[in-house]
C-alpha positions as CSV (number, residue, x, y, z in Angstrom):
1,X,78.5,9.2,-102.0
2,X,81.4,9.2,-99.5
3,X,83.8,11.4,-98.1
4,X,87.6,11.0,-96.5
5,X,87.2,10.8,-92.6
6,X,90.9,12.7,-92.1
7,X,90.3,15.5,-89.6
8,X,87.3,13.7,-88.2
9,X,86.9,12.8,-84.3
10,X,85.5,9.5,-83.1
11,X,84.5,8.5,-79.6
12,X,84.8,4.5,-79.3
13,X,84.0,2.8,-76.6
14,X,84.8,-1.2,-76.1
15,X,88.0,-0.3,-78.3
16,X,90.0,-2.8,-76.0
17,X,89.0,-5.7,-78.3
18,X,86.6,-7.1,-80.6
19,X,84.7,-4.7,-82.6
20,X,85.4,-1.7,-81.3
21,X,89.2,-2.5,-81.7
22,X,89.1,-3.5,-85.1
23,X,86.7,-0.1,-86.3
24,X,89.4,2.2,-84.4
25,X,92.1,0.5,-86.5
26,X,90.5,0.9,-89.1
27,X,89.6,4.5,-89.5
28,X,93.6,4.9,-88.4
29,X,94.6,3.2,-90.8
30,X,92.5,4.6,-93.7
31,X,92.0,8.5,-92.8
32,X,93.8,8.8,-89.6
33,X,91.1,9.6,-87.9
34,X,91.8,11.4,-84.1
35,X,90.6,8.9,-81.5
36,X,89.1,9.0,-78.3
37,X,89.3,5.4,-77.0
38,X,87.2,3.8,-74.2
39,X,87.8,0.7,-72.5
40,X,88.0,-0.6,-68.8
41,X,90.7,-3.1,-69.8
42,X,94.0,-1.1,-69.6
43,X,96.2,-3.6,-71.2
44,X,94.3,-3.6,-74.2
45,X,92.8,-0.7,-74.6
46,X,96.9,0.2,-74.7
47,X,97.0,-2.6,-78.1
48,X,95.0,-0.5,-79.7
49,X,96.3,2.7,-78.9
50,X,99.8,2.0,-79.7
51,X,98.4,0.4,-83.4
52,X,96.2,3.4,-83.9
53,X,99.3,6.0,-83.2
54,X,101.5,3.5,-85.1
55,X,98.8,4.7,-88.1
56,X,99.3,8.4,-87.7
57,X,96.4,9.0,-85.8
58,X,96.0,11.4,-82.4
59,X,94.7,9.2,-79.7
60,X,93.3,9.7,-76.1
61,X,92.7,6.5,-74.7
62,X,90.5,6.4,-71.6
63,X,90.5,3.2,-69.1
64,X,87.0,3.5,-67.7
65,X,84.0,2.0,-67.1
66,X,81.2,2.7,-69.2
67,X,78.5,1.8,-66.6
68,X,79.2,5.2,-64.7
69,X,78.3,8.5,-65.8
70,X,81.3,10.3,-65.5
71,X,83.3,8.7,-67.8
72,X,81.4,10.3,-71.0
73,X,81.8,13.7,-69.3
74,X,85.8,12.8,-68.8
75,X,85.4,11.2,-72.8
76,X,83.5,14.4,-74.0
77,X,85.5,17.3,-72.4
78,X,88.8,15.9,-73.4
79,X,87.6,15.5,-77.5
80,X,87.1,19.1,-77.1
81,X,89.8,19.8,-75.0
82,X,92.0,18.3,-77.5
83,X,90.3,18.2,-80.4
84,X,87.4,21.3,-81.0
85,X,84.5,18.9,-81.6
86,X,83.1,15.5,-82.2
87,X,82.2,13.7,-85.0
88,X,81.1,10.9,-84.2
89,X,80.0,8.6,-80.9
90,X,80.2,4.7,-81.6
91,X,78.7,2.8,-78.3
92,X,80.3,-0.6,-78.9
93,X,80.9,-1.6,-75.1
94,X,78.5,-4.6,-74.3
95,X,78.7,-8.1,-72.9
96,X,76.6,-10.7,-72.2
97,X,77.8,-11.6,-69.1
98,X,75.9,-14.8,-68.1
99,X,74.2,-16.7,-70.4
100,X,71.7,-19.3,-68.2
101,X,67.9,-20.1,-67.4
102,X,66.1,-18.0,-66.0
103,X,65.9,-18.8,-62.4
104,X,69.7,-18.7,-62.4
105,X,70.0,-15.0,-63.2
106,X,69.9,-13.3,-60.1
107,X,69.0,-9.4,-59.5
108,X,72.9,-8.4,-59.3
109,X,73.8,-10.2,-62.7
110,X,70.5,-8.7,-64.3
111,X,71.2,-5.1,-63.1
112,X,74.4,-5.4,-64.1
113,X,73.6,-6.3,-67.9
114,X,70.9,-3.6,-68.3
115,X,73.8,-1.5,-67.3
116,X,76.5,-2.4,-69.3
117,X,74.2,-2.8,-72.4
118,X,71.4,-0.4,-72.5
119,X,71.8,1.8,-69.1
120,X,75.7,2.7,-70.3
121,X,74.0,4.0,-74.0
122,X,71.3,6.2,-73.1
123,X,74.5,8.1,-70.6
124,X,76.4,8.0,-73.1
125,X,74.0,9.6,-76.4
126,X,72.9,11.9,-73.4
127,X,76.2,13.2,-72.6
128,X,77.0,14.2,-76.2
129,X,73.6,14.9,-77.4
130,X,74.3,18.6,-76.4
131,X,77.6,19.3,-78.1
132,X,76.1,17.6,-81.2
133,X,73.3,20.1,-81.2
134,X,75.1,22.9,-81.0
135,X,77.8,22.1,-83.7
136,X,74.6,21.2,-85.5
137,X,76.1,18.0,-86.8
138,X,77.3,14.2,-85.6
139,X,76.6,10.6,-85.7
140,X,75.6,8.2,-82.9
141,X,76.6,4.2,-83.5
142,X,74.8,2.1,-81.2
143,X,75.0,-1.7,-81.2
144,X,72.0,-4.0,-80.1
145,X,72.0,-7.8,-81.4
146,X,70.8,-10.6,-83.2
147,X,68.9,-10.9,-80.0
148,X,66.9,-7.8,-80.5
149,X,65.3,-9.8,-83.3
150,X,65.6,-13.8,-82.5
151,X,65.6,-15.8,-79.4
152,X,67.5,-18.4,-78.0
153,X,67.1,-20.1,-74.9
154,X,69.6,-18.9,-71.8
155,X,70.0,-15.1,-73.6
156,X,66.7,-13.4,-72.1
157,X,68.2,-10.6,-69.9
158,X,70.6,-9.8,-72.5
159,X,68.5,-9.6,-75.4
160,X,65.9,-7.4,-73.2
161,X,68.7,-5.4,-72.5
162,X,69.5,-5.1,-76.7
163,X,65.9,-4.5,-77.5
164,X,66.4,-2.2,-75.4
165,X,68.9,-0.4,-77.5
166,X,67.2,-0.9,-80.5
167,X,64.1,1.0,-79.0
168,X,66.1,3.5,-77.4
169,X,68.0,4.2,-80.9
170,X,65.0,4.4,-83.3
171,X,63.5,6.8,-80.9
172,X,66.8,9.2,-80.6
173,X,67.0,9.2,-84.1
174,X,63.4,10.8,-84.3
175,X,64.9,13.3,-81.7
176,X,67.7,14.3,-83.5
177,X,67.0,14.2,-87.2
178,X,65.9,17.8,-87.0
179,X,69.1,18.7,-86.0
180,X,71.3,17.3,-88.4
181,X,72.6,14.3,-86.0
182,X,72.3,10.9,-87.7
183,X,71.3,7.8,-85.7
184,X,72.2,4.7,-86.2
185,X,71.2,1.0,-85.0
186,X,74.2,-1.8,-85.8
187,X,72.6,-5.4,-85.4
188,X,75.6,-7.5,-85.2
189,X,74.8,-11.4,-85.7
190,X,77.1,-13.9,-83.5
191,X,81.3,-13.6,-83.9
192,X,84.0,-15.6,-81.8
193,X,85.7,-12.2,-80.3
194,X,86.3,-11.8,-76.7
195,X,82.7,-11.7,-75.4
196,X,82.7,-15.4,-75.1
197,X,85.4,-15.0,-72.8
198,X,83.9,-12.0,-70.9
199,X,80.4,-13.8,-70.5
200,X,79.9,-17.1,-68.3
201,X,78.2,-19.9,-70.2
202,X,79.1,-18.8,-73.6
203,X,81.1,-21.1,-75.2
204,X,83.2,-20.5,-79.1
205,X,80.4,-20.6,-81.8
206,X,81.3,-23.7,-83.6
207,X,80.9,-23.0,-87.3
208,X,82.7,-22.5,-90.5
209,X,85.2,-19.5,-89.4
210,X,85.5,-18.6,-93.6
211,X,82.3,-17.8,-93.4
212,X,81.3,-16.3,-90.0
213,X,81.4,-12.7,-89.8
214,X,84.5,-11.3,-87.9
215,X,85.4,-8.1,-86.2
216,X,86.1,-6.3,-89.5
217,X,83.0,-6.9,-91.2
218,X,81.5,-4.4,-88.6
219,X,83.8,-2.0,-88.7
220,X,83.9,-2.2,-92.9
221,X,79.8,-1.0,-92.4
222,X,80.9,1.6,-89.7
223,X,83.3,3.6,-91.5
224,X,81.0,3.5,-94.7
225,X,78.3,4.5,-91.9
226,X,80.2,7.6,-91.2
227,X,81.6,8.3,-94.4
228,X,77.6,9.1,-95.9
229,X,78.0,12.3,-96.5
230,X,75.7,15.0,-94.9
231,X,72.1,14.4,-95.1
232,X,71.9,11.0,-95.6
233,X,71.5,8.8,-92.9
234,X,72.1,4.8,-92.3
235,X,69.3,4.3,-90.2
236,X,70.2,0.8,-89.6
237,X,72.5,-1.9,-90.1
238,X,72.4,-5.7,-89.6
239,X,75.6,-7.7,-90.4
240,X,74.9,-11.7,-90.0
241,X,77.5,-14.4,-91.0
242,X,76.7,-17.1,-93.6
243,X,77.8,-19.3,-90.8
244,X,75.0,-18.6,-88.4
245,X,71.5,-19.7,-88.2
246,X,69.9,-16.6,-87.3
247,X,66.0,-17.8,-87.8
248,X,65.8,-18.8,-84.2
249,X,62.0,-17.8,-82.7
């Protein structure tokens, strides 16, 4: 049971590239879907505007850093400035950062990927939690890992921060069931995007690309996510590629 998500209004953050790029496109191009866009990198959070308008949709694109509070208040009142309401809230933004042993991860670089990762998700679900309350309806995306649920040597701040998100997820979805607000965990196995680039000691995942998962496997499962119709609820979603090993620890 699906519906058409024309009219809808989705909050994306991390729409400058990887997955949160290719879901925006998508739901342009399928149901031209008005867009509030999030992304610290203006250049190409711009890409994805200009495609997204190119598909008929309305956008706002923000360049901002998810790591500080204020930019879902700026996201949130301009949705409703512009648009009446929101329908749904998809926390993509993430990074690893800096993959190394332990003892090479100092306070700075572990504060600062609790923050991007988990810290920048519980503002975020806070922020909107409110207005989704009292239209008495929304979804919440948020993205953890394969991490959450394997380990791999190098990846331990990081995949604290994601089982973070998974904890944090599971437990808002409790919360906000009553209310009619659907909660959802995406588990995202390993893709070659940008967050190799954006993340030091992360090198390209050297696999059969025909059979890795890309950028529009996830977004495929987040517009079928959203287009549930009312009162059912994805509680969770994990999207591996054939490519990857995933039994790790």
């Amino acid at each position: 049971m699906a519906e058409s998500l024309s009219g809808k209004v989705a909050v994306i953050s991390g729409a400058g590239s990887g997955f949160g790029k290719a879901t925006a496109e998508l739901f342009a191009q399928l149901d031209q879907v008005n867009l509030v866009l999030i992304d610290r990198d203006e250049k190409a959070l711009a890409a994805t505007a200009d495609a997204c308008k190119a598909a008929g949709s309305k956008i706002i694109a923000l360049t901002a850093d998810v790591t500080i509070a204020e930019t879902f208040e700026r996201a949130l009142n301009e949705s409703l400035a512009a648009f009446g309401q929101v329908d749904f809230l998809i926390n993509y933004a993430g990074g690893a950062l800096k993959v190394a042993p332990i003892e090479e991860m100092d306070d700075d670089i572990n504060l600062r990927i609790i923050d991007l990762n988990l810290t920048s998700v519980i503002m975020s679900c806070r922020t909107f939690t409110p207005q989704f309350k009292k239209q008495g309806f929304g979804k919440i995306i948020n993205v953890s890992s394969a991490c959450d649920r394997r380990s791999w040597p190098g990846w331990s701040v990081y995949s604290a921060a994601k089982a973070g998100v998974n904890a944090f997820t599971k437990c808002l979805y409790t919360e906000l069931r009553p209310h009619g607000i659907a909660v959802t965990l995406l588990v995202p196995g390993g893709s070659n995007t940008g967050f190799q680039s954006a993340a030091a000691g992360v090198e390209l995942f050297e696999w059969d690309e025909s059979l890795a998962v890309r950028p529009e496997h996830f977004a495929d499962m987040v517009y079928q996510t959203c287009a549930l119709t009312r009162g059912g609820c994805v509680s969770e979603v994990l999207v591996y590629g054939l490519a990857q090993d995933v039994s790790g620890f």
